[in-house]
C-alpha positions as CSV (number, residue, x, y, z in Angstrom):
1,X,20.8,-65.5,45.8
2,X,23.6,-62.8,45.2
3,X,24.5,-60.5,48.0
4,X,22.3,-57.3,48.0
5,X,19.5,-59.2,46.0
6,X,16.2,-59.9,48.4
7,X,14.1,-61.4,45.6
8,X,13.8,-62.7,42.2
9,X,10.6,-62.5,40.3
10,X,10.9,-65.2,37.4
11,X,8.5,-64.8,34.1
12,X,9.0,-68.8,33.8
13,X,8.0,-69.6,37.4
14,X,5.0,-67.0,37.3
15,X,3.9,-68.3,34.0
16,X,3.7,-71.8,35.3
17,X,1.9,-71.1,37.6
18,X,-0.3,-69.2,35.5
19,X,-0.6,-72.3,33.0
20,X,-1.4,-74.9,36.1
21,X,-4.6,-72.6,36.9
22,X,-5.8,-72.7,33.3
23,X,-4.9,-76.8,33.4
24,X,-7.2,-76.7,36.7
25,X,-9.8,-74.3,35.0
26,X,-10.2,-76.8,31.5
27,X,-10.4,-80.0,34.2
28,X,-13.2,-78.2,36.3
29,X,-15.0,-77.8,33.3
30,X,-15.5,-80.9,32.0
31,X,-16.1,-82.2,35.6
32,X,-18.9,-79.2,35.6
33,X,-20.9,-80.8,32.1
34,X,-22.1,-84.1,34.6
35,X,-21.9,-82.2,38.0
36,X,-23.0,-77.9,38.3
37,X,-21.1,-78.0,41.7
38,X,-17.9,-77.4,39.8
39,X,-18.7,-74.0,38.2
40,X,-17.3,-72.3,41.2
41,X,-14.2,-74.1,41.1
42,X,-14.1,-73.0,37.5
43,X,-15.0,-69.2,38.9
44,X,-12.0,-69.8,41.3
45,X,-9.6,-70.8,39.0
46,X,-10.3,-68.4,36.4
47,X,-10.0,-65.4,39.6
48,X,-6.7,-67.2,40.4
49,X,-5.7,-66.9,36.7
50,X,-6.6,-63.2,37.0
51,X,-4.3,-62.2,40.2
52,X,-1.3,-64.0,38.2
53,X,-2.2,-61.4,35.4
54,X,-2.0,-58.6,37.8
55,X,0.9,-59.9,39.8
56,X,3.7,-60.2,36.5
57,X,3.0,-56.6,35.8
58,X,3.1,-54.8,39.0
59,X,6.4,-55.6,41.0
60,X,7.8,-54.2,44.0
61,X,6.9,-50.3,44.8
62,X,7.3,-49.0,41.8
63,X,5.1,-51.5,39.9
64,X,7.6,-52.7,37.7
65,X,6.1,-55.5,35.1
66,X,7.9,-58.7,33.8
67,X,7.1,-57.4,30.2
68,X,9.2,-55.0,28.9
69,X,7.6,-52.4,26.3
70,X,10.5,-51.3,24.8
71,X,12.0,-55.0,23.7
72,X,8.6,-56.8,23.9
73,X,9.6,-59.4,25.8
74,X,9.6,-60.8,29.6
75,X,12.5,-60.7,31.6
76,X,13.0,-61.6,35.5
77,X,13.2,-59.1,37.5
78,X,14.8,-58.4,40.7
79,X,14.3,-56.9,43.8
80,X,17.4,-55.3,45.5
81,X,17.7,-54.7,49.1
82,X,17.4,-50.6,48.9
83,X,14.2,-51.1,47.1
84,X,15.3,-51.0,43.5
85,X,14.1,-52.5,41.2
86,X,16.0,-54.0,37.3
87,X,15.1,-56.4,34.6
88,X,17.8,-58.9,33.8
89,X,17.1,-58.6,29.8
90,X,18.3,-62.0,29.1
91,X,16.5,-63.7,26.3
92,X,16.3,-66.5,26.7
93,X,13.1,-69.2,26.8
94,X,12.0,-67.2,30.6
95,X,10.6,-65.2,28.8
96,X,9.0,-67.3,26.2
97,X,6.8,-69.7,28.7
98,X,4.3,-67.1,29.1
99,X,3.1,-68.5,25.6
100,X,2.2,-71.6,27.8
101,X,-0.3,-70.2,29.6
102,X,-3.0,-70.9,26.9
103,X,-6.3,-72.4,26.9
104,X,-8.8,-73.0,24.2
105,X,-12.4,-73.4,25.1
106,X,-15.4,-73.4,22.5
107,X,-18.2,-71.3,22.9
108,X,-20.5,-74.5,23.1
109,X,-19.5,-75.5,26.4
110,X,-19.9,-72.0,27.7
111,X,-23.4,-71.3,26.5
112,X,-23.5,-75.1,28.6
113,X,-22.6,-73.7,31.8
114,X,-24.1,-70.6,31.8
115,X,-23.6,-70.0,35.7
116,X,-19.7,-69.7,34.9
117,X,-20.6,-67.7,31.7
118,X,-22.3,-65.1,34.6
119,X,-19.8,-65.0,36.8
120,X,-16.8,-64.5,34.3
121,X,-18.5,-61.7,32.6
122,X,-19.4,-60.2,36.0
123,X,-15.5,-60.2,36.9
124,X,-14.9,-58.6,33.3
125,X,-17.3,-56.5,33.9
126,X,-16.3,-55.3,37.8
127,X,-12.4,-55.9,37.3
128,X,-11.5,-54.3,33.8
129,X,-8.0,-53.4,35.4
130,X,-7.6,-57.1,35.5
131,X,-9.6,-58.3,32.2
132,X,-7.3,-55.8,30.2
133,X,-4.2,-58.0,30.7
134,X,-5.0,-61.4,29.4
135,X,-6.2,-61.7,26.0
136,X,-9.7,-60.9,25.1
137,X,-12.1,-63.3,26.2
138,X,-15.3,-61.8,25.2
139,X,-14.9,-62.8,21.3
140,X,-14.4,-65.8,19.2
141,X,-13.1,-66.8,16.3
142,X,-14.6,-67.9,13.4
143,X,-14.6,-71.3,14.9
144,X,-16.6,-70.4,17.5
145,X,-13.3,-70.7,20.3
146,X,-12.6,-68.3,22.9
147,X,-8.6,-67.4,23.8
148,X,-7.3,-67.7,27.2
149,X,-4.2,-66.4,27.3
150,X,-2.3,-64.6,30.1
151,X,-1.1,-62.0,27.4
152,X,-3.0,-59.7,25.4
153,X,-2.7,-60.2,21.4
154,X,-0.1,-57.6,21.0
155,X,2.0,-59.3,23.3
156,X,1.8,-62.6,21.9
157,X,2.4,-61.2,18.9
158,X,5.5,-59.8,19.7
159,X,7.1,-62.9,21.4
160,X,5.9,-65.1,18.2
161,X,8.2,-62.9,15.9
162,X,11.2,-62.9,18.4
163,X,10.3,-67.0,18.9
164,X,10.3,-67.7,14.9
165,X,13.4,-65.4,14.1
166,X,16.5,-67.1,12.6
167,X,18.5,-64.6,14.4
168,X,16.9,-65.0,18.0
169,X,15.3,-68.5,19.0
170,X,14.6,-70.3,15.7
171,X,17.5,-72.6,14.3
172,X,17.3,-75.5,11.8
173,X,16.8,-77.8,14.9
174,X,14.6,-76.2,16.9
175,X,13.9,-73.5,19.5
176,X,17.2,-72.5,20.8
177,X,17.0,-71.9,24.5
178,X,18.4,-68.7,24.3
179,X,18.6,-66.0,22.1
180,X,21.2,-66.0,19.1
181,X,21.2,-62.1,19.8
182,X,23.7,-62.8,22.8
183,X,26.2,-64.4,20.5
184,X,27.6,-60.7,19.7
185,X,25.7,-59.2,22.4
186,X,26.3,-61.0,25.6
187,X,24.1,-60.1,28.6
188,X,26.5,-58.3,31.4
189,X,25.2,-57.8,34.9
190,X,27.7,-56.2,37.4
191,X,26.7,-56.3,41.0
192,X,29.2,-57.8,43.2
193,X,31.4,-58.8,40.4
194,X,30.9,-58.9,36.8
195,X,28.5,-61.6,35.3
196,X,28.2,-62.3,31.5
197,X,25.7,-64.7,29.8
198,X,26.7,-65.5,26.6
199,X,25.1,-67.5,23.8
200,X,26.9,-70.8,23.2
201,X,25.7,-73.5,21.2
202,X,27.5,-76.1,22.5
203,X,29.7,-77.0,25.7
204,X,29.7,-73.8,27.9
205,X,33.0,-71.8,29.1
206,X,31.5,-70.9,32.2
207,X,30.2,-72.4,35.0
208,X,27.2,-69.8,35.0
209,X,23.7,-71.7,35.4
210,X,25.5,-75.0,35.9
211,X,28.0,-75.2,33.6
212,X,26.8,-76.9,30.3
213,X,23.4,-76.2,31.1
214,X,19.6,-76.1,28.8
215,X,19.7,-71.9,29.0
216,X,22.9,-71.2,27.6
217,X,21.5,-72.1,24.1
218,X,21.3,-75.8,22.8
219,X,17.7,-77.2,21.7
220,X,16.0,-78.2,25.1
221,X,13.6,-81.0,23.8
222,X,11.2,-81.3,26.8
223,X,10.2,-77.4,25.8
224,X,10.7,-77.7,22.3
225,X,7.6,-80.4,22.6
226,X,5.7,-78.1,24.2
227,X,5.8,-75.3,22.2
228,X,5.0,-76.6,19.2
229,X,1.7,-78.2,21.1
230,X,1.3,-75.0,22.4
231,X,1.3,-73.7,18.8
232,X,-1.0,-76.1,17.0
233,X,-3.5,-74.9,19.8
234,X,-3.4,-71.7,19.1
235,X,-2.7,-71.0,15.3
């Protein structure tokens, strides 16, 4: 990690991790329909999914959060060693994999386990600091599914427009894994020297994140897969 830098707090890392507790969550359910034992691993899971929540929007002392309201996006952030705080406003697909952290469940299998339906209202209900920053898992849709997400709908929102822009992430290929925006408006980042990410579709001219690397802007299959899963699920 650069000199003077004590911590990095990544938007792709935390989302991950956000996205294996919902994984865990859907798996402990359908363990829970043949054996009631499993409800409180689903309680736990779904309390483990709310701490992530908490933790991307309040960083460091000042409570800094990995979504920024004035772009609408998620960035890193970082942690310097006098206590400041910063976003690296790269856009890239960091701050996209938040999307990821979706889950689809039908009202069916709730009214099913009902001692999970208790307990998850009673968190709502005791923790509306928490419940107010993941999307709203009181109501359904007209198909009778309820929206775990680790963003509320304005957010997800927001990062669909950026995703599906021509001049940000969409291309005639694919997702780009960075934004098209840093073609003329390259991210610069001066601490210790002076650091520039640029958009480049093809072969990189700097050695930043590895040289010819999946951020600095070609189609990354593996995530290009996953998003449009990811968006079948939820539109």
């Amino acid at each position: 990690m650069p000199h003077g830098i004590t911590r990095m707090q990544q938007a792709d890392a935390t989302s991950w991790m956000a996205m294996f507790t919902l994984n865990m969550l859907r798996m402990a359910l359908e363990l829970a329909k043949t054996n009631k034992t499993y409800e409180e691993s689903v309680a736990k899971f779904f309390r483990h999914f709310l701490n992530i929540a908490w933790a991307m929007h309040h960083i460091g002392k000042k409570d800094i959060s990995l979504w920024d309201e004035e772009d609408n996006f998620y960035y890193d952030v970082i942690e310097m060693a006098n206590g400041a705080t910063d976003r690296l406003k790269v856009r890239s697909l960091v701050g996209i994999i938040p999307l990821f952290a979706v889950e689809i469940i039908h009202k069916d299998l709730f009214e099913e386990l009902k001692e999970f339906k208790i307990r998850a209202a009673d968190i709502v209900r005791t923790r509306p600091d928490l419940a107010s920053l993941i999307s709203n898992i009181e109501e359904t849709n007209s198909e009778g599914n309820y929206l775990f997400s680790i963003m509320r709908g304005f957010r997800l929102e927001h990062l669909l427009k950026r995703l599906l822009d021509e001049d940000e992430f969409l291309s005639d290929y694919g997702i780009r894994s960075l934004s098209k925006y840093h073609e003329k408006h390259p991210f610069v980042f001066q601490h210790y020297g002076h650091h520039q990410i640029q958009y480049e579709s093809g072969e990189s001219r700097s050695s930043m994140f590895g040289g010819n690397s999946n951020w600095r802007g070609p189609i990354w299959m593996p995530l290009n897969y996953m998003i449009d899963s990811i968006l079948k699920k939820v539109l």
